[in-house]
N, C-alpha and C positions, 0 to 999 in steps of 0.2 A: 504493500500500500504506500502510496507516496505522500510528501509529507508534505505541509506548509506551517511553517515556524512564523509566529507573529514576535519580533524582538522590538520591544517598547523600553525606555528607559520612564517614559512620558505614557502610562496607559490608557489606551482606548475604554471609555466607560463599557460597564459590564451589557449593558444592552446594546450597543456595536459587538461585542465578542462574540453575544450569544447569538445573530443574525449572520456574523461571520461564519459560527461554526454549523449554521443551519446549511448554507451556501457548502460550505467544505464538504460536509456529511453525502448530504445529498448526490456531489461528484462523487461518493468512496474516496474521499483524501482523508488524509488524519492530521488532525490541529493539533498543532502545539504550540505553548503559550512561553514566552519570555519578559516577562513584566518586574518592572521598578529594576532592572538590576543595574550595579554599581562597578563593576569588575570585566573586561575587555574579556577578560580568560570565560568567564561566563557566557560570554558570546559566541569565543570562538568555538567551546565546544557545544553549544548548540548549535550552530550551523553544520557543524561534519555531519549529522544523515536529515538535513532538510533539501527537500527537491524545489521547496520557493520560500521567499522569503518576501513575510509585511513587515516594511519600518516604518516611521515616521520622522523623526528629527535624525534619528540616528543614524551613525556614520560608517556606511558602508566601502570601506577601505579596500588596498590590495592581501594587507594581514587579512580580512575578514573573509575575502574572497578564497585565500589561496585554502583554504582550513576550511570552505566549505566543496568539499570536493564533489557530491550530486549534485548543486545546485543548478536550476535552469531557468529560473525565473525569479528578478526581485523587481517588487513593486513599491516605490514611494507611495504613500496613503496624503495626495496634498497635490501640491502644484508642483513649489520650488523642489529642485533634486541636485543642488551642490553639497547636498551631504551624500552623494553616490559616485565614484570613482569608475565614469562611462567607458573610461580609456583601460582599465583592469577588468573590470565586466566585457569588456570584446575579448579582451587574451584568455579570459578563462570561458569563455563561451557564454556567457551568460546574457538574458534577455533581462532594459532595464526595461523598466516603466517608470511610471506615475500617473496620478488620475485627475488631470486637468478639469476644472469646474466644480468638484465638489464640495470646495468649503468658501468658494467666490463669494455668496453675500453673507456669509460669517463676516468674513476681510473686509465687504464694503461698509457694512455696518459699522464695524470698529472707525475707520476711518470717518466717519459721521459724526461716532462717538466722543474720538479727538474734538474733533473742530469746535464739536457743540462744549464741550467741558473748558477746552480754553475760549472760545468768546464770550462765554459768561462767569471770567474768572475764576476756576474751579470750584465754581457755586458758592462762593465767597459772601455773595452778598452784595456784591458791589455791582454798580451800572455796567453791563455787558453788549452785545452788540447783535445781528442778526446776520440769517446767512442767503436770507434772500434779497435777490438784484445782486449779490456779490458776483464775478466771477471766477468760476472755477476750473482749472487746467489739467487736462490725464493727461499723465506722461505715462505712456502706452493707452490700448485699449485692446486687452483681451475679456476675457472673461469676466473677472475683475474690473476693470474698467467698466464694462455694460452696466455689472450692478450699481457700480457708483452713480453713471451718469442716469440710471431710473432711479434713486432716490434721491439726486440734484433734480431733478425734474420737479418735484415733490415739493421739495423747500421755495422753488422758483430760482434756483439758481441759472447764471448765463454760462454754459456750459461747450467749452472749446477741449481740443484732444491732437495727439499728435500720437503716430504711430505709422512709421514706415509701411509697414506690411499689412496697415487695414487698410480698405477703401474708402474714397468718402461718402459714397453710399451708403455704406456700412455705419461710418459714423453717424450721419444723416439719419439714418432709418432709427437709431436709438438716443437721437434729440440730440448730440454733439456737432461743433462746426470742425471742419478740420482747419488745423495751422499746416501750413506746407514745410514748414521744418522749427525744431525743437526751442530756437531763440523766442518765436512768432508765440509761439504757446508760453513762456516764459513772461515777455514783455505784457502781454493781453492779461496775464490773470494773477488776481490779489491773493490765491488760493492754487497750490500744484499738489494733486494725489498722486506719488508715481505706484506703478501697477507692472514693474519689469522684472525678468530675473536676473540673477546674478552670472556673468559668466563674461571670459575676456573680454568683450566687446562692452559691456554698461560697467564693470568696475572702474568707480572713482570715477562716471562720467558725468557725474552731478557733484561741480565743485562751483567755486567762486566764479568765474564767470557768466555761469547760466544763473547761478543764483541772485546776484544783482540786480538783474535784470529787471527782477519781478518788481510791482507796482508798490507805493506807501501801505504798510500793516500787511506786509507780505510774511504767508504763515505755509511753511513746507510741510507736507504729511506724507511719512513714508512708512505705508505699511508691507511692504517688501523686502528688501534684506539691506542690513548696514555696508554692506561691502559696497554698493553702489554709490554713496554719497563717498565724495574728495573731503573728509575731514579735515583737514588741514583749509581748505575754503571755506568749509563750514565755520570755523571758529573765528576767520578771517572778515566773514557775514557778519557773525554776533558782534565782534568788536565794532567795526564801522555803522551796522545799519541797528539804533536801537527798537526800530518799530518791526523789526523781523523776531517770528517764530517757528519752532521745530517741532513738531509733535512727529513722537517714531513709536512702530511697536515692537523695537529692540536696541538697546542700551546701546549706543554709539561706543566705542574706545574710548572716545574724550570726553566719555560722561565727567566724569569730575571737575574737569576742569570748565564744563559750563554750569552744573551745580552750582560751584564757589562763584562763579562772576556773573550770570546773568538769570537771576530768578524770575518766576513770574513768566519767562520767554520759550519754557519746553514741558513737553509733556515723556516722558517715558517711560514703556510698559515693564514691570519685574520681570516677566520673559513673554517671550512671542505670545501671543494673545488671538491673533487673527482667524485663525481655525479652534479659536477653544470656545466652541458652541457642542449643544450636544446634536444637532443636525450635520453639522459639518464634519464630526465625529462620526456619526453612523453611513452618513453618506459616502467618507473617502473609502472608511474601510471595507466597505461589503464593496465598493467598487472595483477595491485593490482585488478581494478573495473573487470578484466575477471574473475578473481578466486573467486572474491565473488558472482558472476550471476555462475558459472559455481558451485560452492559450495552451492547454494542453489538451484540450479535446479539437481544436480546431486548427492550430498554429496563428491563429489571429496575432497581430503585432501593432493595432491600432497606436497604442499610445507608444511605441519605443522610442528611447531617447540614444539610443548608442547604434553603431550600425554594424 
């Protein structure tokens, strides 16, 4: 019987497991669970007789690969997958995934969530401000993105987007205008949600000069990964512009040092937050255990990420 290992360091609630292992059953696979654990060596030898593997944050390495010797499939349960090593997953054979869309209005929510917490001074009490007629800028539009811009919709926010590889139909059809390149979106909106992954091409590609850009009471929201923003421009913003703010839903590097000097001007999450809904939860992971039953009954390869 073949086996699918769920290795969580971060556990999926108990009602995602129990729909996962209905999913698994059903194929004749056998679940096995690796939850809360603290210890690498814990992993590795759970992987040696798993034929697929669900993670979620957790970082599937070349150690992690080489130590699972059936392995044929692993699925990130989420969007982002630079916790998965695609370039060691092709040398040992392995098929990656991930399940694009399932925790998208978790993410845009959050993101809402920022905005509304810092304009009203973190409910402080004090006179706060609105977020309708403001505009708002996606830096991309996938998934994430759509959702943002149907609950900008909602507020009455003016809603522009920039994303090489969508059309502007596409934007059009879900109420965004398109900017023709990344400054245009920049310059136009008092508000940027970016919505991109991490990977050679956007690392550090949101630094000081895209960020200036932006208009008076300009408030950046990245609910995507820290490795994207140019820190070092980042803090280069906070010093020069004091009407700019940062809301992230994960602890910058140079958290401390905006901590101590610019209060009042950031928001950030204890850890990633984005997909911690309990929908976003049941969603990614019964998605992750369909594509590995549907992957080994069919060779389907919908979502792979490695070639």
């Amino acid at each position: 019987m073949m086996e699918i290992l769920i290795a969580t360091e971060k556990p999926f609630a108990p009602i995602t497991i129990r729909q996962i292992r209905e999913v698994a059953e059903a194929a004749g696979l056998k679940l096995t669970l690796l939850e809360n654990y603290k210890n690498k060596a814990d992993l590795l030898l759970a992987v040696a007789t798993a034929d697929a593997l669900i993670v979620r944050s957790d970082i599937v390495s070349d150690e992690v690969l080489e130590a699972a010797k059936q392995l044929k499939v692993v699925v990130r349960a989420g969007s982002g997958y630079d916790n998965i090593d695609l370039v060691s997953c092709t040398a040992h054979n392995v098929v990656a995934m991930n399940t694009p869309g399932q925790n998208s209005n978790g993410v845009a929510e959050l993101a809402f969530l920022l905005m509304l917490y810092q304009i009203r001074g973190g409910f402080s009490g004090k006179t706060g401000t609105e977020l309708r007629g403001k505009t708002l800028g996606l830096h991309a539009f996938g998934n994430v993105g759509k959702y943002v811009a149907d609950i900008a919709r909602g507020f009455g926010m003016d809603i522009y987007a920039y994303d090489p590889f969508v059309s502007e139909r596409v934007m059009k059809n879900n109420g965004a205008k398109q900017c023709i390149n990344v400054e245009e979106l920049y310059l136009k909106c008092q508000y940027i949600s970016i919505h991109m992954p991490s990977n050679e091409i956007t690392r550090k590609s949101i630094g000081y000069n895209l960020i200036k850009k932006m208009p008076h009471n300009a408030v950046l929201v990245n609910t995507a990964r820290k490795e994207i923003i140019d820190e070092e421009g980042l803090l280069k913003i906070f010093d020069e512009r004091p009407d700019f703010s940062y809301l992230s839903d994960i602890e910058p590097d140079c958290k401390a040092i905006i901590e101590e000097k610019y209060k009042g001007r950031y928001i950030f999450t204890s850890k990633k937050m984005g997909a911690q809904t309990e929908e976003s939860n049941i969603n990614a992971g019964v998605a992750a255990a369909r594509q590995i039953v549907e992957y080994f009954n069919t060779g389907k390869e919908k979502y792979r990420l490695n070639k």
